[in-house]
N, CA, C and O of each residue as an XYZ file, in Angstrom:
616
protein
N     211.509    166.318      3.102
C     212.685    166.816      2.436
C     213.034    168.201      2.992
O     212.165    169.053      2.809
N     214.293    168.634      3.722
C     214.804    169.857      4.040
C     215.586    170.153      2.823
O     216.383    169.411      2.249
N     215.082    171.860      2.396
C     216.108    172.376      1.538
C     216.541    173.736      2.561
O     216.037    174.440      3.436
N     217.583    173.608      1.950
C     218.938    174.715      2.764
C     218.720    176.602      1.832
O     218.867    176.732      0.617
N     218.494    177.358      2.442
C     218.583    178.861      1.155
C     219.676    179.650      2.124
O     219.496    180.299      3.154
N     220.776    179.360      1.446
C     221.665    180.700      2.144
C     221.244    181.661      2.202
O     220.230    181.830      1.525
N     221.630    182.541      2.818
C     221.361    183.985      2.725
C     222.624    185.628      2.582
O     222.852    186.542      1.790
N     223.005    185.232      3.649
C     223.543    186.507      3.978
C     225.295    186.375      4.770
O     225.268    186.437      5.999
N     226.374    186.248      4.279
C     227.343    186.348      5.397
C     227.415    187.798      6.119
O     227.342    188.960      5.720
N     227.619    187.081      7.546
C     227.773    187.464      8.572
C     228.434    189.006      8.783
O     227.754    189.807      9.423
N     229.709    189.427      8.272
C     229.994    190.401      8.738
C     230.366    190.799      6.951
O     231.344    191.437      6.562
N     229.425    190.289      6.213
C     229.527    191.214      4.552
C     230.675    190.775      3.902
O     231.395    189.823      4.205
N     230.763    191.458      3.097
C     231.859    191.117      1.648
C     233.240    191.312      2.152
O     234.147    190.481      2.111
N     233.291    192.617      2.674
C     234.800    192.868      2.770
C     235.383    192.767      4.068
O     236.521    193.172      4.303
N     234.082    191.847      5.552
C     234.640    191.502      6.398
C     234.930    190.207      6.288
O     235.865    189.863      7.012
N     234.287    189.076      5.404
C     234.227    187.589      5.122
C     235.687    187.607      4.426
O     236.654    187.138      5.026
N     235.785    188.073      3.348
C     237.435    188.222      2.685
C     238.575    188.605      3.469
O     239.694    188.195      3.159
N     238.359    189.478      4.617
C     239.519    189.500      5.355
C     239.439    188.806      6.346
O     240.443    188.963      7.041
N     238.748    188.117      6.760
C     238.861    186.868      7.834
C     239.586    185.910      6.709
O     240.812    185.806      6.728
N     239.078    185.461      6.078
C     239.834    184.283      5.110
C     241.398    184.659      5.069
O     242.385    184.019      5.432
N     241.229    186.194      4.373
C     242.909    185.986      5.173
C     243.661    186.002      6.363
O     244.846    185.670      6.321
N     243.104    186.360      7.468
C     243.516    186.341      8.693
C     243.327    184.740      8.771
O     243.943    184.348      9.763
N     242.791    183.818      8.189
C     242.433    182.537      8.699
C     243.454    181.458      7.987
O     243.803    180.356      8.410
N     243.920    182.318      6.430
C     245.389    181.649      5.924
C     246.563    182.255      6.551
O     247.617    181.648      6.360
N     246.600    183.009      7.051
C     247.945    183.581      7.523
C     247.872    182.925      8.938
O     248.934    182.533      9.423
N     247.122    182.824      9.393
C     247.548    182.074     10.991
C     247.937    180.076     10.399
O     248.876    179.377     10.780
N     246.868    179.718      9.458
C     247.562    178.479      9.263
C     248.893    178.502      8.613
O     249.505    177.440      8.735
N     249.583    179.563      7.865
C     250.656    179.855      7.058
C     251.216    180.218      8.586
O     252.411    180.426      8.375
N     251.025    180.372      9.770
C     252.006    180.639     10.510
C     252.146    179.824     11.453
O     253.124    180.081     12.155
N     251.402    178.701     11.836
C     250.836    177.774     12.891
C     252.154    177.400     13.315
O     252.706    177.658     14.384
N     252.626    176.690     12.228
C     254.171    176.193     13.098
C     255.021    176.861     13.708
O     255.853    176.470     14.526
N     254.797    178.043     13.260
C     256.115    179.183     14.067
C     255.525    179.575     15.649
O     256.181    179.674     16.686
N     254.366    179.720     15.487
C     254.087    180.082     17.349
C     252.397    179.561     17.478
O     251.618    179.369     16.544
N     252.165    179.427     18.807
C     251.247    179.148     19.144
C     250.090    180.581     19.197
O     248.914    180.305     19.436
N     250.259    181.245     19.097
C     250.036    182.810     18.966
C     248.681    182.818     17.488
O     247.796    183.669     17.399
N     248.820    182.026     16.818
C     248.595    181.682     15.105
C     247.401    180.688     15.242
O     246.536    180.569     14.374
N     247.429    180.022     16.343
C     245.760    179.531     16.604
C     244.725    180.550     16.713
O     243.760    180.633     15.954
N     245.055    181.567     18.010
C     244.128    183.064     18.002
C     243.726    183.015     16.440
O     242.554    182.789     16.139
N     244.877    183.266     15.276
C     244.480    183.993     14.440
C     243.512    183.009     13.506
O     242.623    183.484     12.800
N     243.741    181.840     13.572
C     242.952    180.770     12.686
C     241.260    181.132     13.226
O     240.335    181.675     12.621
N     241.337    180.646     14.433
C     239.696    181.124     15.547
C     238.846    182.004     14.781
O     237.829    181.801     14.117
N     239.754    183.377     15.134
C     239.274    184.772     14.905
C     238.749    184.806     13.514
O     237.582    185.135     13.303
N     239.860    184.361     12.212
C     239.766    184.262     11.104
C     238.383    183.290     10.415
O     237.352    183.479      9.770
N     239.081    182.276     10.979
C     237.186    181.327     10.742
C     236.505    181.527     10.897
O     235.689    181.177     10.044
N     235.994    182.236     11.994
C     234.286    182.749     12.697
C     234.583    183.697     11.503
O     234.448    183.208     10.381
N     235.012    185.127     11.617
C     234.901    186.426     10.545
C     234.623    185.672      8.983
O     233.798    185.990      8.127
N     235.425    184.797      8.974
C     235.476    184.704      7.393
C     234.511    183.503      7.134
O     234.083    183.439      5.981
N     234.174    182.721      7.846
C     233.056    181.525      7.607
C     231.892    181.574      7.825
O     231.098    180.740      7.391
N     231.460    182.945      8.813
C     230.168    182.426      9.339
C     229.315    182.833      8.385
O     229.907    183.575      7.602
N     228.285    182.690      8.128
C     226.989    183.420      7.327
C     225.478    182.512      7.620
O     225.345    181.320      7.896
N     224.353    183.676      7.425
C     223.491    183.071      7.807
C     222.324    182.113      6.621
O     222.077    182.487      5.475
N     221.890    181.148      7.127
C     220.534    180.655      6.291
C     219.149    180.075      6.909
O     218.576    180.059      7.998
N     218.980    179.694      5.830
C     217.337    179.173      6.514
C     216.883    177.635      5.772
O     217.028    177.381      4.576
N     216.274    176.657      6.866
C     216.105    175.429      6.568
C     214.073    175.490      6.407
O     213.152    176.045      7.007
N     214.223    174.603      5.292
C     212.576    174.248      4.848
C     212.433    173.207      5.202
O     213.396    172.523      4.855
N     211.586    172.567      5.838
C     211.230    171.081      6.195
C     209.580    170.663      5.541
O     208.770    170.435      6.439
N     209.183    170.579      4.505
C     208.528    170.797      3.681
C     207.283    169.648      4.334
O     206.083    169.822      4.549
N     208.014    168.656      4.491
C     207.319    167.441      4.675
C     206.535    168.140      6.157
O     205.378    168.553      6.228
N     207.685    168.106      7.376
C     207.185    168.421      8.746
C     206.498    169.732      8.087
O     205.836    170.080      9.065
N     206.320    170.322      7.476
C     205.963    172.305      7.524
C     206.122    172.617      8.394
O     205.226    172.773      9.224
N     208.399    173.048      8.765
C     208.708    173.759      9.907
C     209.701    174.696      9.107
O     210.348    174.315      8.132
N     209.737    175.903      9.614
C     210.961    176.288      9.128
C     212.241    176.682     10.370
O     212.089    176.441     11.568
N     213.498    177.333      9.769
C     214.426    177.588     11.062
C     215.565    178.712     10.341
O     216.276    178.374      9.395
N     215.602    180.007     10.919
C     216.561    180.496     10.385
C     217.655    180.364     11.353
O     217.490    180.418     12.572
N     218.784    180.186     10.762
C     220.101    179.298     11.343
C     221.356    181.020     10.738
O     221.490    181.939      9.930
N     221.819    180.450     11.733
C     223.491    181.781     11.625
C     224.102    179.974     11.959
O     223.872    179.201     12.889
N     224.942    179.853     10.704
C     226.222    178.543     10.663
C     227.655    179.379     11.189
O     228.479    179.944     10.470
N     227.653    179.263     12.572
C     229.298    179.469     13.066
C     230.319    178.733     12.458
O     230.444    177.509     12.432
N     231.126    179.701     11.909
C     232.437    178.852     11.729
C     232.058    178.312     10.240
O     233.060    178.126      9.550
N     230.898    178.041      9.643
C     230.066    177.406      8.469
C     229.539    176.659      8.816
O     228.535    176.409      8.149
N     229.760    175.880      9.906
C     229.413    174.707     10.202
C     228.463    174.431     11.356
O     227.494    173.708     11.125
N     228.617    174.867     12.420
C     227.836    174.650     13.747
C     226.721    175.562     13.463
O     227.023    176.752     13.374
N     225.571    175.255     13.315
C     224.182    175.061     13.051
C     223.332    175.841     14.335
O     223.153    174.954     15.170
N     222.870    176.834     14.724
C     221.790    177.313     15.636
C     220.860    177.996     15.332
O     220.904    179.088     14.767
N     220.007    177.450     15.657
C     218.725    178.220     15.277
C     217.365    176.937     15.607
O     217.317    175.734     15.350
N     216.336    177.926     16.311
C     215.245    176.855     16.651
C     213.778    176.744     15.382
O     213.231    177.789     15.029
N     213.387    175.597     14.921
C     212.128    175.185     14.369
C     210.626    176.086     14.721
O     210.323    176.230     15.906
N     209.834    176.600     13.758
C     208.912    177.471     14.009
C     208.074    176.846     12.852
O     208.167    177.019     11.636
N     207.194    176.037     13.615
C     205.889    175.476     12.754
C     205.006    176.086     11.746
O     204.199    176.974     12.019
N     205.199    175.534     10.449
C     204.286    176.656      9.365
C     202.688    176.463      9.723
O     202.230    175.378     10.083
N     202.024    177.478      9.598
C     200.357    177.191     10.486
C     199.474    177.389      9.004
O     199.929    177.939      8.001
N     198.612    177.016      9.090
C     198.189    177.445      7.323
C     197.259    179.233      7.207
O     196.527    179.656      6.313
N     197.596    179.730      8.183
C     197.216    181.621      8.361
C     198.148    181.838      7.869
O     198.031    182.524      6.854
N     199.572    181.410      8.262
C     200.612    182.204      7.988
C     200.642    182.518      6.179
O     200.030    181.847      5.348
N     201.488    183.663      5.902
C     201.726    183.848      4.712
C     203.161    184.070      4.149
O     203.933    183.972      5.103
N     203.771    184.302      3.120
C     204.344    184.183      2.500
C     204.392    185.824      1.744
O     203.355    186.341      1.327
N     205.507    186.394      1.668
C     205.328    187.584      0.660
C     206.805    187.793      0.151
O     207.695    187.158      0.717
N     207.226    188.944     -1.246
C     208.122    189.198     -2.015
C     208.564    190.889     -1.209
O     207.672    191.711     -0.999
N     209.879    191.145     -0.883
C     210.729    192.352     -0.808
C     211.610    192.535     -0.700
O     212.372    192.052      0.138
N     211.911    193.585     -1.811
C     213.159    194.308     -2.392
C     213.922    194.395     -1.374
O     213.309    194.596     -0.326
N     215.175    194.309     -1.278
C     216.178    194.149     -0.510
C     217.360    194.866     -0.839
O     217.945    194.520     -1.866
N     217.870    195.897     -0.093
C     218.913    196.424     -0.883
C     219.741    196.924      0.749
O     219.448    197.745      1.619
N     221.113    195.733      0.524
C     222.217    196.480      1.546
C     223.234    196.912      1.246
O     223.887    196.085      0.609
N     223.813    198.001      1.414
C     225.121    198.424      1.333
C     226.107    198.570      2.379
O     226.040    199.471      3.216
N     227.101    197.624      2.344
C     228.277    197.470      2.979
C     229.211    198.341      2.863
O     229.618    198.335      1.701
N     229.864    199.247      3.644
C     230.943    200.673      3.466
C     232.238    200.244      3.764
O     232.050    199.382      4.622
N     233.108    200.306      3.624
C     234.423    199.845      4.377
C     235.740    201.003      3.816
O     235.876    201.365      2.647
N     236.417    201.336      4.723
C     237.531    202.551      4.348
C     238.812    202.068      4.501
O     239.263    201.418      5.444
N     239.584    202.589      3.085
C     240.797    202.210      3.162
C     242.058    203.178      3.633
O     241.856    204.369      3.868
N     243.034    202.737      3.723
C     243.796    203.112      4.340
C     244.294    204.558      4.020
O     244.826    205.383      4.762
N     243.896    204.633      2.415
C     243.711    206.402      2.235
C     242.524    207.086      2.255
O     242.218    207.989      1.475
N     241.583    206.476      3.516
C     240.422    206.921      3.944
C     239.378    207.145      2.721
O     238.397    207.884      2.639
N     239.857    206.385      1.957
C     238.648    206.256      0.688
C     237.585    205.530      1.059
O     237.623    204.772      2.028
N     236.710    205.673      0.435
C     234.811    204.950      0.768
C     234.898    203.497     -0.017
O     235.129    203.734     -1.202
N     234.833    202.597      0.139
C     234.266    201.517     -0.310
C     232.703    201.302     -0.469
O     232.247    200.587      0.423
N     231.823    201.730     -1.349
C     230.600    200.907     -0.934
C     230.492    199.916     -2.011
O     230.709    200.153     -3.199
N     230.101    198.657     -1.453
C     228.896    197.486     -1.969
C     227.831    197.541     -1.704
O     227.422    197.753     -0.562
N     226.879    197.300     -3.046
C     225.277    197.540     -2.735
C     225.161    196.152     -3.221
O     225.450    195.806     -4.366
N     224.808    195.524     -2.466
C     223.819    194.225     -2.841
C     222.161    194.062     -3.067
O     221.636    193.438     -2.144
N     221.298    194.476     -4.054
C     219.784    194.182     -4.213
C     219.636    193.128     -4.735
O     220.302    192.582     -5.614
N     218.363    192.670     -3.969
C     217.828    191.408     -4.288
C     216.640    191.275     -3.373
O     216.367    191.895     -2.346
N     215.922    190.193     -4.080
C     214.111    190.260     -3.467
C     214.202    188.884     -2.772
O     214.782    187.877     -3.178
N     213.368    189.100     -1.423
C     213.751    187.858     -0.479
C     212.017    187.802     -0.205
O     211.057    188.566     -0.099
N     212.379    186.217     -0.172
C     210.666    185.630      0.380
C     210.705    186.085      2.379
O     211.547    186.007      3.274
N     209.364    186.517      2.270
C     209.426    186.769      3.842
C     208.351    186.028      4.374
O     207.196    186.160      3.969
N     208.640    185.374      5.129
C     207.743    184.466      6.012
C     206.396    185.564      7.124
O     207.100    186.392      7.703
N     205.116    185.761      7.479
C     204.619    186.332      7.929
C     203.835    185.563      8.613
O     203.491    184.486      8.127
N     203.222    186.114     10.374
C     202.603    185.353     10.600
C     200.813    185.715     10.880
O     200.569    186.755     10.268
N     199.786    185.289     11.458
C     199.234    185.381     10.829
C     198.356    187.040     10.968
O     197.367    187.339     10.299
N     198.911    187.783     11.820
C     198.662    189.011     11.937
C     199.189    189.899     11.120
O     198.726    191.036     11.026
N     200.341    189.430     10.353
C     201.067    190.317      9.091
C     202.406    190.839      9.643
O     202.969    191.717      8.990
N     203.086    190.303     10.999
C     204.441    190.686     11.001
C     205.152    189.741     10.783
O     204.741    188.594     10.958
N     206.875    190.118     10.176
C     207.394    189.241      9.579
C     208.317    188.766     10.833
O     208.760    189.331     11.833
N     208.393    187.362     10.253
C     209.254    186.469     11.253
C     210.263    186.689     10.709
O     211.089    187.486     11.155
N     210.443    185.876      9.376
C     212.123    185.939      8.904
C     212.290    185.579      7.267
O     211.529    184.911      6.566
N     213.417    186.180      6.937
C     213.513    185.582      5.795
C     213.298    184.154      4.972
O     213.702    183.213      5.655
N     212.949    183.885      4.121
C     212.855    182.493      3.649
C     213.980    182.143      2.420
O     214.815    181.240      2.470
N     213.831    182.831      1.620
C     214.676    182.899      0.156
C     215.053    184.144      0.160
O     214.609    185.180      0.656
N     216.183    183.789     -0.648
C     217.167    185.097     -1.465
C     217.159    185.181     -3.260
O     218.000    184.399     -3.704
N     216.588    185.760     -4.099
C     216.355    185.524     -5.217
C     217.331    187.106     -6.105
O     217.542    188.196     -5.573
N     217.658    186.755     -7.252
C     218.506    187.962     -8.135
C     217.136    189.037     -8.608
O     217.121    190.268     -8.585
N     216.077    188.118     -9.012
C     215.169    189.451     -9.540
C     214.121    189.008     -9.406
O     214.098    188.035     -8.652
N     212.790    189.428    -10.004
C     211.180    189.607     -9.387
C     210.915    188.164     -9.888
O     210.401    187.346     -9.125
N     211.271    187.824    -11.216
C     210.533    186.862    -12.106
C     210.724    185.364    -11.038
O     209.827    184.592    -10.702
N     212.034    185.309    -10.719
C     212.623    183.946    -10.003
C     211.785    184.501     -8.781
O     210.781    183.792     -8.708
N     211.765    185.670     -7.581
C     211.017    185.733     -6.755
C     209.722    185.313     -6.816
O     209.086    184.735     -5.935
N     209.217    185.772     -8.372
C     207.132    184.967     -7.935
C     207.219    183.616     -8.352
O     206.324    182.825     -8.055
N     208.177    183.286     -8.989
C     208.193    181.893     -9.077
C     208.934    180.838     -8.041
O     208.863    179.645     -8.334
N     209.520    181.158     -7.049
C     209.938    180.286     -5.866
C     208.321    180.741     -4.755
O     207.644    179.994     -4.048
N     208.199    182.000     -4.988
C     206.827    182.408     -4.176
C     205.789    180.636     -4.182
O     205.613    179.734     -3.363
N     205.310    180.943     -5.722
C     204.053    179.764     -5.701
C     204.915    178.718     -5.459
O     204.426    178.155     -4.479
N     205.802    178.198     -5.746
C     206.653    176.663     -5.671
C     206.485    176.674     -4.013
O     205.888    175.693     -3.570
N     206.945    177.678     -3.021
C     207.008    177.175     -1.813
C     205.771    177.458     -0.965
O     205.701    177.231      0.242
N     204.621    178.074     -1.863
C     203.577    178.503     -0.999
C     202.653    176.791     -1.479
O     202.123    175.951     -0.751
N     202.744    176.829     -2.346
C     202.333    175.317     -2.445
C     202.739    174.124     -2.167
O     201.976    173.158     -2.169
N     204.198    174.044     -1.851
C     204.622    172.984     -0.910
C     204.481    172.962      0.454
O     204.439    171.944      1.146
N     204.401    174.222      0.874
C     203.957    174.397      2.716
C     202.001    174.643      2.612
O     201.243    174.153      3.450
N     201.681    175.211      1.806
C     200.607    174.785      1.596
C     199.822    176.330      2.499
O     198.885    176.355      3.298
N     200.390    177.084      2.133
C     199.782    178.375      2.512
C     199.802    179.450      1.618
O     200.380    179.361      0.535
N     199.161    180.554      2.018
C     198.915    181.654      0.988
C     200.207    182.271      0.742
O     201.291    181.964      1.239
N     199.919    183.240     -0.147
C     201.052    184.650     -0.262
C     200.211    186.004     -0.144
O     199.032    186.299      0.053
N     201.235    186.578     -0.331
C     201.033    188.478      0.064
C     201.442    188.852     -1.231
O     202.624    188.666     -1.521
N     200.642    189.369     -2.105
C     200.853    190.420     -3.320
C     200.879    191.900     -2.665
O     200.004    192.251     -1.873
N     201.714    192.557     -2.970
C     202.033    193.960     -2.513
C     202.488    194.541     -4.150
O     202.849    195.706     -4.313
């Protein structure tokens, strides 16, 4: 069984929202010029892409994937080994963006993400994205016991 954990779009909050509109305004303009494909392209990648990560529970492989466009899928398979570990950290990004009266925008996004480790203790990649600690130790044991390896208490 593969389960899918989004994670993260691509160029943040307030670059994903303005691709979407650059990506309706070129289809709101398609018929008038050919010029309005550029903007659909441009608009889809900015406003669709974001990244995740695939569990293959059964195989014990994982794959963190960036979905172009949402859809086109890359990213290569990295075999779970039973050294490897599993650990919980706080996560906190803030996205800045300035408006046109040079005002500050920030978004802070926190949240605690499972991190995949291998077996020397550096991290490969994210696994999960969780809102707070309680859901973090509890996807912790759910997926350390379906891949069938330890965790990292910190």
């Amino acid at each position: 069984m593969i389960t899918t954990n989004k994670l993260d779009k691509s160029f943040g909050p307030v670059g994903s929202f303005s691709g979407v509109i650059v990506f309706v305004a070129g289809l709101a303009t398609v018929y008038f010029s050919l010029f309005s494909l550029i903007l659909v392209l441009i608009g889809a990648f900015v406003g669709f892409t974001y990244s995740s990560v695939e569990i293959d529970f059964a195989g014990k492989r994982v794959r963190f994937l960036n979905n172009i466009f949402g859809i086109i899928k890359t990213g290569i398979w990295i075999n779970v080994k039973s050294n490897m570990k599993i650990g919980i950290v706080k996560s906190g990004k803030t996205w800045k963006s300035y408006s046109r009266g040079n005002r500050e925008l920030d978004i802070t996004n926190e949240d605690y993400r499972l991190i995949l480790y291998n077996s020397s203790g550096k991290k490969l990649m994210p696994i999960k994205k969780t809102e707070n600690m309680i859901s973090a130790r509890a996807e912790l044991e759910t997926i350390c016991s379906r891949l069938e390896i330890k965790s990292i208490e910190k």
